[in-house]
BALOBA-1460 file (C-alpha; in Angstrom, 3 decimals):
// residues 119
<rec num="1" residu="x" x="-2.686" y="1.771" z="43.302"/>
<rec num="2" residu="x" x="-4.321" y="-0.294" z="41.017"/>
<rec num="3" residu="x" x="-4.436" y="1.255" z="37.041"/>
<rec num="4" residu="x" x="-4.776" y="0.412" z="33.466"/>
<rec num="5" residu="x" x="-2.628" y="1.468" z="31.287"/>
<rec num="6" residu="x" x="-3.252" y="1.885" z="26.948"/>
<rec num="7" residu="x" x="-0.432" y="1.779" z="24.439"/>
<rec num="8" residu="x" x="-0.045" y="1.603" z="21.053"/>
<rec num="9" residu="x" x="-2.072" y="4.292" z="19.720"/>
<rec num="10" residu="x" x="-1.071" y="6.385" z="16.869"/>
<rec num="11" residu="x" x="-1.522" y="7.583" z="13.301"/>
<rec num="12" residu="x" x="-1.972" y="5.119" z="10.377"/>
<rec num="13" residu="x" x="-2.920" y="5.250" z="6.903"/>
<rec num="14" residu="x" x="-6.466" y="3.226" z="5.907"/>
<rec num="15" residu="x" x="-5.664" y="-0.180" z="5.292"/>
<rec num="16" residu="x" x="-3.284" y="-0.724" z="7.687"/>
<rec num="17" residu="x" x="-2.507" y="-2.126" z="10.936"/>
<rec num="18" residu="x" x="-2.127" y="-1.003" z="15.105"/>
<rec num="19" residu="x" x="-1.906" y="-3.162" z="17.737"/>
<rec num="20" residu="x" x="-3.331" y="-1.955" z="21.419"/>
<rec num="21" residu="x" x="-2.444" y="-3.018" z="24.497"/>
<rec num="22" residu="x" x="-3.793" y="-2.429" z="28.092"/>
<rec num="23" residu="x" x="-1.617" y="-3.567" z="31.398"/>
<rec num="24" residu="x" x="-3.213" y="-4.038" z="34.490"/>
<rec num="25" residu="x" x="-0.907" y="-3.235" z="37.528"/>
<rec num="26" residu="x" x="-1.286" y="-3.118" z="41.274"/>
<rec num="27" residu="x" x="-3.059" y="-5.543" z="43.849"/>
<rec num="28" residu="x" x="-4.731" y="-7.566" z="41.563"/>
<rec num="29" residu="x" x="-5.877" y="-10.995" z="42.278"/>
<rec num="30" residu="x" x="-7.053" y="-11.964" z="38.965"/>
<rec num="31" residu="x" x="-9.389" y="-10.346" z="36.234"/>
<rec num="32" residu="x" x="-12.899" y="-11.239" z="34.946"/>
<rec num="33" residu="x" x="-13.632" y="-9.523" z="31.380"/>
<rec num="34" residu="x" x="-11.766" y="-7.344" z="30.038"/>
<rec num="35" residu="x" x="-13.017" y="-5.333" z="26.869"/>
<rec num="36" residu="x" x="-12.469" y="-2.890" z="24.866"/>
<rec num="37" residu="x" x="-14.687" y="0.494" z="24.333"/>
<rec num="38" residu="x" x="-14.135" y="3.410" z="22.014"/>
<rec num="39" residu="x" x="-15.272" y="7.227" z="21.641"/>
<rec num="40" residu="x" x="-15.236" y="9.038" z="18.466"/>
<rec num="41" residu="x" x="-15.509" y="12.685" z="18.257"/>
<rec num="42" residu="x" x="-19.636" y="14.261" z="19.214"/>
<rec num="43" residu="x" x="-20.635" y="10.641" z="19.784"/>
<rec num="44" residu="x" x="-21.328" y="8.313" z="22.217"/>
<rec num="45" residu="x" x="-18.578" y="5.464" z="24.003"/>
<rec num="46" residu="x" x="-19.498" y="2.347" z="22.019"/>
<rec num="47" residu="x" x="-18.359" y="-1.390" z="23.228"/>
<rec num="48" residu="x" x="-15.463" y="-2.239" z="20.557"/>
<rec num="49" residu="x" x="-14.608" y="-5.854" z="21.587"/>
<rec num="50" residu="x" x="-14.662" y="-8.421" z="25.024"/>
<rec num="51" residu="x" x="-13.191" y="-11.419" z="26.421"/>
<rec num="52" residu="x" x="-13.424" y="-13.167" z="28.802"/>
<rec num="53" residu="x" x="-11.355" y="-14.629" z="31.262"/>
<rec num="54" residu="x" x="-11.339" y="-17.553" z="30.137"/>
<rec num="55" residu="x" x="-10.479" y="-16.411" z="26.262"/>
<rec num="56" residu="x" x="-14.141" y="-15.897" z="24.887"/>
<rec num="57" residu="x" x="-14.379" y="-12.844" z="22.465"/>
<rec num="58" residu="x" x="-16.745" y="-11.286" z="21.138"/>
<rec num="59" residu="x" x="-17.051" y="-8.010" z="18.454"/>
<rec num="60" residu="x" x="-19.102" y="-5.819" z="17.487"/>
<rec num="61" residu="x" x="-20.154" y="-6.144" z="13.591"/>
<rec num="62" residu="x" x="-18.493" y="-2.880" z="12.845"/>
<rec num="63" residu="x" x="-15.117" y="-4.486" z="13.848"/>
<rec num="64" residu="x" x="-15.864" y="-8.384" z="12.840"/>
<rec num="65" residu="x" x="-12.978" y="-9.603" z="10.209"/>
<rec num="66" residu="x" x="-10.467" y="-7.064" z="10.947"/>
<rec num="67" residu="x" x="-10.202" y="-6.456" z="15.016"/>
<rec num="68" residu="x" x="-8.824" y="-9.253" z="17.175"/>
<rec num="69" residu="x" x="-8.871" y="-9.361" z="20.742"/>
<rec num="70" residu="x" x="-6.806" y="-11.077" z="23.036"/>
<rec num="71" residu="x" x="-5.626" y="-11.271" z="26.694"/>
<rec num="72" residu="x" x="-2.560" y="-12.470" z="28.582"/>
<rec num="73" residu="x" x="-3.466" y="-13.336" z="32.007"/>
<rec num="74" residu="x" x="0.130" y="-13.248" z="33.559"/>
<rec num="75" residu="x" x="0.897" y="-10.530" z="32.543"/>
<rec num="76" residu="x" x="-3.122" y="-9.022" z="33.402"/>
<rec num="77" residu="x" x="-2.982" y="-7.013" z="29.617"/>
<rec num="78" residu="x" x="-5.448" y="-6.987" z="26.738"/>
<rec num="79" residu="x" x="-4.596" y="-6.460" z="23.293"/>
<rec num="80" residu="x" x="-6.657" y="-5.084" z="20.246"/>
<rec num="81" residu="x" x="-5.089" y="-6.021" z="17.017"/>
<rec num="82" residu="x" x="-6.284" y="-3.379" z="14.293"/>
<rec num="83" residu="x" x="-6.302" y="-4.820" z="10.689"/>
<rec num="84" residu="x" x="-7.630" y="-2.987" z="7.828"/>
<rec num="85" residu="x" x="-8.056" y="0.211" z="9.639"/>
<rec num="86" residu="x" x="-11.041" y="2.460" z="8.098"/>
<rec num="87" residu="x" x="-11.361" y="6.401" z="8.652"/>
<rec num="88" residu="x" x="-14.270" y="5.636" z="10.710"/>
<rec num="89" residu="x" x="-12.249" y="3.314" z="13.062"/>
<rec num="90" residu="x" x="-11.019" y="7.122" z="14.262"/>
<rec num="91" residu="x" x="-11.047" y="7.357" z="18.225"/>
<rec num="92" residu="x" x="-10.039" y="7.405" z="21.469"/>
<rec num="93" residu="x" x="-9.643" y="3.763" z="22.746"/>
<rec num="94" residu="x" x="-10.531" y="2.684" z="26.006"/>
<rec num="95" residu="x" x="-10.115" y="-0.358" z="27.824"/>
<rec num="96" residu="x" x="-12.541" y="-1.510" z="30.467"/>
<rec num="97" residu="x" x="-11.651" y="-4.649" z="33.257"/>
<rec num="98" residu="x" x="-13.193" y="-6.310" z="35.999"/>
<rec num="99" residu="x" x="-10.635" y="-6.400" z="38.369"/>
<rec num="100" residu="x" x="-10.982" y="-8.779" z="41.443"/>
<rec num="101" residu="x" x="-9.079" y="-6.763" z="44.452"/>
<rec num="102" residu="x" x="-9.151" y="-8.154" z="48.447"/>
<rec num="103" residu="x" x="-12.225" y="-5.671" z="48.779"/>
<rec num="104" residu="x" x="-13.757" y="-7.098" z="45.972"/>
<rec num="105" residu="x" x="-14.818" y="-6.869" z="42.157"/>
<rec num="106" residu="x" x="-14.966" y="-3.441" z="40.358"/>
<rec num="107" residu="x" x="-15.053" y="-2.358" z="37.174"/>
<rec num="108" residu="x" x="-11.461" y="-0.266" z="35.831"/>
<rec num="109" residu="x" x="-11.025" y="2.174" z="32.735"/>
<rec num="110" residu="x" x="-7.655" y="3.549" z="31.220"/>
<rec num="111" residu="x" x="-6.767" y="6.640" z="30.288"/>
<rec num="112" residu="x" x="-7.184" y="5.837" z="26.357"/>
<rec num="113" residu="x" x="-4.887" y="5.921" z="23.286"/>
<rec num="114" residu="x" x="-5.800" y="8.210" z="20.076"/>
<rec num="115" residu="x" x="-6.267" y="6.433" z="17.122"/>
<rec num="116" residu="x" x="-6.504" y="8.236" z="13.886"/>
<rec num="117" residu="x" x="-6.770" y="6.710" z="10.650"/>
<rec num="118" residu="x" x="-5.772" y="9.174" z="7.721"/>
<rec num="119" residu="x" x="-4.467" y="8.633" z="4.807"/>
């Protein structure tokens, strides 16, 4: 069964750091994009960070300076280093990958990891 899987959430003071990762596992030929999304309490899922396969990010503003993605493609996993966290960087964090399977390309989402920045 193919799955992502988040770690790394947790609780940490403004300022500081967290490092996320996502592991791909199961029949997985290789993996397009991988990105990651996150969903804050009474909003909407917003687009965090991507990259591509070939090691392309890109950020959203809100995260440019202090977020870093980056991907590890034997071991299929994405990571989201947090630097200079901010209250507002408060969320559930999802990561998002188009996996290519023997039926084909689809898209995959974890489960997410809490993140909650409080002092």
């Amino acid at each position: 069964q193919v799955q992502l899987v988040e770690s790394g959430g947790g609780l940490v003071q403004p300022g500081g750091s967290l490092r996320l990762s996502c592991a791909a596992s199961g029949n997985i030929f290789s993996i397009n994009g991988m990105r990651w999304y996150r969903q804050a309490p009474g909003k909407e899922r917003e687009l965090v960070a991507g990259i591509t396969r070939g090691g392309f990010p890109n950020y959203a503003d809100f995260v440019k300076g202090r977020f870093t993605i980056s991907r590890d493609n034997v071991k299929n996993t994405v990571y989201l280093q947090m630097n200079n966290v901010k209250p507002e960087d408060t969320a559930v964090y999802y990561c998002n990958a188009d996996l290519n399977l023997a039926s084909g390309t689809f898209p995959s989402w974890g489960q997410g990891t809490q993140v909650t920045v409080s002092s």
